[in-house]
Backbone as a chain_set.jsonl record, in Angstrom:
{"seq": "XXXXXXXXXXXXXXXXXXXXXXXXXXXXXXXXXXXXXXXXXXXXXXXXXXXXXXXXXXXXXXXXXXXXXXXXXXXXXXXXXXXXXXXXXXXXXXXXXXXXXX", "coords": {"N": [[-22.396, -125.713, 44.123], [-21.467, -124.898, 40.586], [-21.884, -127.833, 38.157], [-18.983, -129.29, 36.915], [-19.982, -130.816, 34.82], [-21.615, -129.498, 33.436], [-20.206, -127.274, 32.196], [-18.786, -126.31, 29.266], [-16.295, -127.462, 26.463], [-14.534, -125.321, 26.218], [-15.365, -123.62, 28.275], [-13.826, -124.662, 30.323], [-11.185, -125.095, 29.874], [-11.098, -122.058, 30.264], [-10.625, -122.362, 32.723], [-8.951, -123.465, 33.351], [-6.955, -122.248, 32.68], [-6.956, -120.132, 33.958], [-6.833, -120.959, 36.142], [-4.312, -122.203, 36.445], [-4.831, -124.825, 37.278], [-5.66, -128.726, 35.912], [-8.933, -130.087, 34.657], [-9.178, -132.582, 36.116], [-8.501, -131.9, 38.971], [-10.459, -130.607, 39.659], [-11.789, -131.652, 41.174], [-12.281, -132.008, 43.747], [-14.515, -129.978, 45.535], [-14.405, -128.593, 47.634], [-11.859, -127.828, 48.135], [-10.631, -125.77, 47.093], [-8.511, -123.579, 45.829], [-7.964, -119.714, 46.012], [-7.228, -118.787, 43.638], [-8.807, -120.694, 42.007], [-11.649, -120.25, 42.641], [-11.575, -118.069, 41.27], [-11.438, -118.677, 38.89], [-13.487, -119.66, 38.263], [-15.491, -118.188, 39.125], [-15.531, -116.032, 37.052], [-15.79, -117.726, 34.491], [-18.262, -118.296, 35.254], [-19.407, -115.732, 35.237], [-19.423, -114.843, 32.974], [-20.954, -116.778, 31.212], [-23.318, -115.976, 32.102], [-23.55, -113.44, 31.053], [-22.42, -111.354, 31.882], [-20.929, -108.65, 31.352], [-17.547, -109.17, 31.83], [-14.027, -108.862, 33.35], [-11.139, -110.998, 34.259], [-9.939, -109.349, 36.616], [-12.275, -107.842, 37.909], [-13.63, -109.976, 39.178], [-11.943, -110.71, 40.931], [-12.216, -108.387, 42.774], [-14.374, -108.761, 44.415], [-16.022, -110.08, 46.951], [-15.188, -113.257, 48.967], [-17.504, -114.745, 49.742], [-19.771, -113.342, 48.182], [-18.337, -114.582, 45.219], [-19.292, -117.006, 45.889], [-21.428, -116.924, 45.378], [-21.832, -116.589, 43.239], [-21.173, -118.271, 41.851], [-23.121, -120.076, 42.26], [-25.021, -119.861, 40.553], [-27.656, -120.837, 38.613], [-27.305, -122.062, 35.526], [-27.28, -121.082, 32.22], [-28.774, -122.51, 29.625], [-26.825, -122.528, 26.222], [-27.051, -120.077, 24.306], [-26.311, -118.453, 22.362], [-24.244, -120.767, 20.696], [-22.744, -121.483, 17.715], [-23.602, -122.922, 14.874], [-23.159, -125.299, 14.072], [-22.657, -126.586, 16.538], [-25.045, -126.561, 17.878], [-26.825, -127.989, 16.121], [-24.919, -130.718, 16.788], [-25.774, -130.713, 19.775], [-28.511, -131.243, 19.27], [-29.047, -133.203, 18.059], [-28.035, -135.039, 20.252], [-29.346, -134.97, 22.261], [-31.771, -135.875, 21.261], [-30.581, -138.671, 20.644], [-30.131, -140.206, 23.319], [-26.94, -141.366, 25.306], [-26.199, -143.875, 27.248], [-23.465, -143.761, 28.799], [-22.18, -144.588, 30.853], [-22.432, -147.657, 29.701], [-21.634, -147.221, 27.621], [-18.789, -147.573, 27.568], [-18.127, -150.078, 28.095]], "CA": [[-21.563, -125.203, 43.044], [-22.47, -125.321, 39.038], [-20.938, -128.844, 38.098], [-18.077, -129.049, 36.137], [-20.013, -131.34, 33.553], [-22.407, -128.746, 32.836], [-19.413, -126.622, 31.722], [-18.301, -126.541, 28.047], [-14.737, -127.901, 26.827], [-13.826, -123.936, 26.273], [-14.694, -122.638, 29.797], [-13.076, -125.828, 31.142], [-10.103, -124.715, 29.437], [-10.615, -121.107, 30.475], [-10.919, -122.308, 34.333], [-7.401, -124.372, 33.573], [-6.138, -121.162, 32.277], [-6.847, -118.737, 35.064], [-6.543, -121.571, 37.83], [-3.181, -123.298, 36.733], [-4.982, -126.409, 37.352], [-6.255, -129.558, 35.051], [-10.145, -130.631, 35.26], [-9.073, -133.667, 37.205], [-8.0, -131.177, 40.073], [-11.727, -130.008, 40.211], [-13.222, -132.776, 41.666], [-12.86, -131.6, 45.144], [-14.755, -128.604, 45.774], [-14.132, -128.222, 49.291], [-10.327, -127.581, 48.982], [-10.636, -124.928, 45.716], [-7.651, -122.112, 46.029], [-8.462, -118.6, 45.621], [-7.511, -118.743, 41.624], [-9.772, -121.62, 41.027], [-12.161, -120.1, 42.989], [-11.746, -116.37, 41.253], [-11.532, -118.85, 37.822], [-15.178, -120.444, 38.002], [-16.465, -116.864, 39.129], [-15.025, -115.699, 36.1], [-16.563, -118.258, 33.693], [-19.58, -118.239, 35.242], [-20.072, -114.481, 34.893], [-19.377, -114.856, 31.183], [-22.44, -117.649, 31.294], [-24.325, -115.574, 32.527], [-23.666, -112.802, 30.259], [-22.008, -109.873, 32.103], [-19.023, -108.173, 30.637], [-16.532, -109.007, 33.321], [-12.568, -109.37, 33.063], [-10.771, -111.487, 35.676], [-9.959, -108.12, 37.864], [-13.404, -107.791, 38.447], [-14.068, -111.136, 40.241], [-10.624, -110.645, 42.144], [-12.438, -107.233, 43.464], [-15.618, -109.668, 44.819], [-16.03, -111.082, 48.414], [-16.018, -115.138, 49.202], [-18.765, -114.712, 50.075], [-20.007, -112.939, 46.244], [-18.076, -115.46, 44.266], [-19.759, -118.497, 46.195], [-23.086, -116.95, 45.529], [-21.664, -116.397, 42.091], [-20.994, -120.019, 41.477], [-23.891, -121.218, 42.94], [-25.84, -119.768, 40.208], [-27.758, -121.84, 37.896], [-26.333, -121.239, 34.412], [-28.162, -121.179, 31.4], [-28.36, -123.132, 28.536], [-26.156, -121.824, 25.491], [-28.327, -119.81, 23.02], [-25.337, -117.946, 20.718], [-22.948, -120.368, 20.328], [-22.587, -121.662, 16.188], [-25.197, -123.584, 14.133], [-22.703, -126.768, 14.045], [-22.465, -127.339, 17.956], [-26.505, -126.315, 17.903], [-27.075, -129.377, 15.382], [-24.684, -131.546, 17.466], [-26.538, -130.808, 20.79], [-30.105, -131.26, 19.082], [-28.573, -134.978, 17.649], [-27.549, -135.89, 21.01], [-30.705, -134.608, 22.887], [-32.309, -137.071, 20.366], [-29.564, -140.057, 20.995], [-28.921, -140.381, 24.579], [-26.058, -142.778, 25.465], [-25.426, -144.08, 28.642], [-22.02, -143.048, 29.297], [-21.56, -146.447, 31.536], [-22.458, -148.898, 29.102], [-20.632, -146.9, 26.503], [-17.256, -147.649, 27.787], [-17.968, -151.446, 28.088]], "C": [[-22.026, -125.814, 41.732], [-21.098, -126.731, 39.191], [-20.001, -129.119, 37.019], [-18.636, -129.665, 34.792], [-21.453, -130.434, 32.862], [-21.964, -127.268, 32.21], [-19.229, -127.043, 29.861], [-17.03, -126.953, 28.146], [-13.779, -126.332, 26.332], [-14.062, -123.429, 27.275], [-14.175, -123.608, 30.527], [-11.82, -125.253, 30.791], [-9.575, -123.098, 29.851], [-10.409, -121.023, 31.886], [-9.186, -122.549, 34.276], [-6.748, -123.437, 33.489], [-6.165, -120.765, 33.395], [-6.207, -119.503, 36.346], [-4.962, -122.129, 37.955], [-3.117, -124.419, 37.262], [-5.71, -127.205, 36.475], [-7.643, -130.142, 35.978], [-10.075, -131.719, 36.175], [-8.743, -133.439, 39.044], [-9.492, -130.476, 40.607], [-12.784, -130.553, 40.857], [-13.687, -132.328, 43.205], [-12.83, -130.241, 46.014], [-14.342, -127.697, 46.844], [-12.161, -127.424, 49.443], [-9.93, -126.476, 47.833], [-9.837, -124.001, 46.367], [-8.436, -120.995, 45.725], [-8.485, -118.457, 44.011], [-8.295, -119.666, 41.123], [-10.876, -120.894, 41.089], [-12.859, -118.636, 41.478], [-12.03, -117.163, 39.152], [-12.821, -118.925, 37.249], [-15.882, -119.172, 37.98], [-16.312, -116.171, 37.622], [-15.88, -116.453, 34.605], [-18.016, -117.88, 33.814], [-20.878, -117.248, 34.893], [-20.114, -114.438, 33.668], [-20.508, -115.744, 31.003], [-23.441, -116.929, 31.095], [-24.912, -114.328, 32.018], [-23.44, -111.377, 30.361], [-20.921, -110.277, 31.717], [-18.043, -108.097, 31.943], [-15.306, -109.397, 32.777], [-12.64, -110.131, 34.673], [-10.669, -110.599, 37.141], [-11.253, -107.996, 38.054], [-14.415, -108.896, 39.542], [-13.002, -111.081, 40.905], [-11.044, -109.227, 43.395], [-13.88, -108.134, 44.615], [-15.138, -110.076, 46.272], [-15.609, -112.743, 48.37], [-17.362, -115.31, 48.699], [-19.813, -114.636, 48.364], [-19.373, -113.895, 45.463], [-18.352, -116.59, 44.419], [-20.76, -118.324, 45.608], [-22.933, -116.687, 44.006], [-21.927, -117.798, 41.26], [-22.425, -121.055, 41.353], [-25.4, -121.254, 42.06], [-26.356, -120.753, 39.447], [-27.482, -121.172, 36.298], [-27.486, -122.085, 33.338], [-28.041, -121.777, 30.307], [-27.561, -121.973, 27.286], [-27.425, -121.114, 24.688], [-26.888, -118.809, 21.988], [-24.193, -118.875, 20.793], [-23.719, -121.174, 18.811], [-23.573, -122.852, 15.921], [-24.472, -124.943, 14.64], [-23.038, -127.5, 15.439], [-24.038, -126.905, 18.12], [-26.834, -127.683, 17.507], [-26.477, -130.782, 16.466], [-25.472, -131.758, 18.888], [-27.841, -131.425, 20.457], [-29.663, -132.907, 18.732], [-28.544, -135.423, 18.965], [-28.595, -136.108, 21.914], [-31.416, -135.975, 22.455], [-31.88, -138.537, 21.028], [-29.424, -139.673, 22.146], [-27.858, -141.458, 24.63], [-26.02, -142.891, 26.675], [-23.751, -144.479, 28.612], [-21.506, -144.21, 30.264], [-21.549, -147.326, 30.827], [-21.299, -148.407, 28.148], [-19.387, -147.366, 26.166], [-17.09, -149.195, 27.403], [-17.702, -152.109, 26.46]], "O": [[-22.708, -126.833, 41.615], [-20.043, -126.777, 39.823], [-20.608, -129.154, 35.949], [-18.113, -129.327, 33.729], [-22.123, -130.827, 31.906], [-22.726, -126.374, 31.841], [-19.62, -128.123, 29.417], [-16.425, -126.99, 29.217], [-12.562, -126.326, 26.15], [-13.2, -122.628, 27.637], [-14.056, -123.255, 31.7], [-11.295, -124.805, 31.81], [-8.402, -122.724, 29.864], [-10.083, -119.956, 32.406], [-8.359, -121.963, 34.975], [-5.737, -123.467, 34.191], [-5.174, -121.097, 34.046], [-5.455, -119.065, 37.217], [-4.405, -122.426, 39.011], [-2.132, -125.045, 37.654], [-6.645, -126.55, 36.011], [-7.707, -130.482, 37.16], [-10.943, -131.788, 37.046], [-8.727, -134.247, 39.972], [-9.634, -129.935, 41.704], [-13.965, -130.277, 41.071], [-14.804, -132.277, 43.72], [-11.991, -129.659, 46.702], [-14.052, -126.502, 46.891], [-11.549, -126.841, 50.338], [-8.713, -126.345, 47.704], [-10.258, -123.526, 47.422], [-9.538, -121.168, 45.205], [-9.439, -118.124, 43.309], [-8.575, -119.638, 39.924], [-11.414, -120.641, 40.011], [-13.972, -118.411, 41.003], [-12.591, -116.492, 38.285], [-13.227, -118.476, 36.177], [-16.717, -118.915, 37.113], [-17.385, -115.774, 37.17], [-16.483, -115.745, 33.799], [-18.767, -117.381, 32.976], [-22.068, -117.355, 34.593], [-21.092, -113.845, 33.213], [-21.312, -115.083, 30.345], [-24.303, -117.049, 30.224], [-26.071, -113.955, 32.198], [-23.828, -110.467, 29.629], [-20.236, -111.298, 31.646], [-17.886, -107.199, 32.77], [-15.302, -110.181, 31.827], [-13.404, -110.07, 35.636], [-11.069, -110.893, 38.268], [-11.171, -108.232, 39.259], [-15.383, -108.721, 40.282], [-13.249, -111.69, 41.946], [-10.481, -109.04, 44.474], [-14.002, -107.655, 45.742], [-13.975, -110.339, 46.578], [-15.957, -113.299, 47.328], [-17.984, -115.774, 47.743], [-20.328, -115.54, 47.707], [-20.235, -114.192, 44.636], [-18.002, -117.432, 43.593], [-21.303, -119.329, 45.15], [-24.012, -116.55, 43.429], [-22.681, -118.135, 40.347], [-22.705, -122.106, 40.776], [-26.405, -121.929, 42.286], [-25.645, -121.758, 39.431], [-27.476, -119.968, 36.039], [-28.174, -123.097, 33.475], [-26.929, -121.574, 29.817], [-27.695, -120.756, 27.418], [-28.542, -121.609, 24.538], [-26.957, -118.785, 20.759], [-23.095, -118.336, 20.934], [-24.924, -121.417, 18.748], [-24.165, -123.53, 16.761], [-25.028, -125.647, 15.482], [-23.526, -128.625, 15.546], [-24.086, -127.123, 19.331], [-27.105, -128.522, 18.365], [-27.235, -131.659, 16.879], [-25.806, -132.908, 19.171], [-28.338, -132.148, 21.32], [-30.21, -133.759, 19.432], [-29.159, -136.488, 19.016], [-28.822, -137.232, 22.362], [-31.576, -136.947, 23.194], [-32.582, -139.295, 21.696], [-28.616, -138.76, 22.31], [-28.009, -142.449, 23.916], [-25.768, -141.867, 27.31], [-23.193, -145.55, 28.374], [-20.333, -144.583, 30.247], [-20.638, -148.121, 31.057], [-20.261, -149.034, 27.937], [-18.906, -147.557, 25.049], [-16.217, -149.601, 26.635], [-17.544, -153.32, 26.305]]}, "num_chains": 1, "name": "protein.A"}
């Protein structure tokens, strides 16, 4: 499955929407309801750049929305100059995200 930290903090928000659950509820893949399930398919198809509403991944198999998930998702290329600039800064700067905290 794509990993939740290779999500943005707007389809994180649109998973919370559809699923009626908070990112901290996504940790364990194995036990995903049908609305989380039908949520991620949902994002992911928007990723990926078909025009899909939610009814259209609720019409899908298991089976089709695993293999949906499982795609690899592509880096952004339209979203806005600002979060372009911020990505290209950070690319630049890595942080380690462990020391960070300390």
């Amino acid at each position: 499955m794509s990993t939740v930290e290779s999500l943005t903090i707007g389809e994180i928000a649109a998973i919370e929407k559809y699923s009626g659950k908070k990112m901290t509820d996504f940790q364990d893949e194995t036990a995903m309801d049908t609305r989380t399930l039908c949520a991620f398919g949902y994002v992911i198809a928007k990723r990926l750049g078909l025009q899909v509403e939610i009814s259209d991944i609720e019409q899908l198999s298991i089976d089709e929305v695993t293999q949906l998930i499982n795609q690899d998702l592509p880096g952004w290329t339209n979203r806005g100059e600002n979060a372009e600039k911020i990505a290209a800064y950070l690319e630049a700067h890595p942080t380690d995200i462990e020391a960070a905290g300390e």
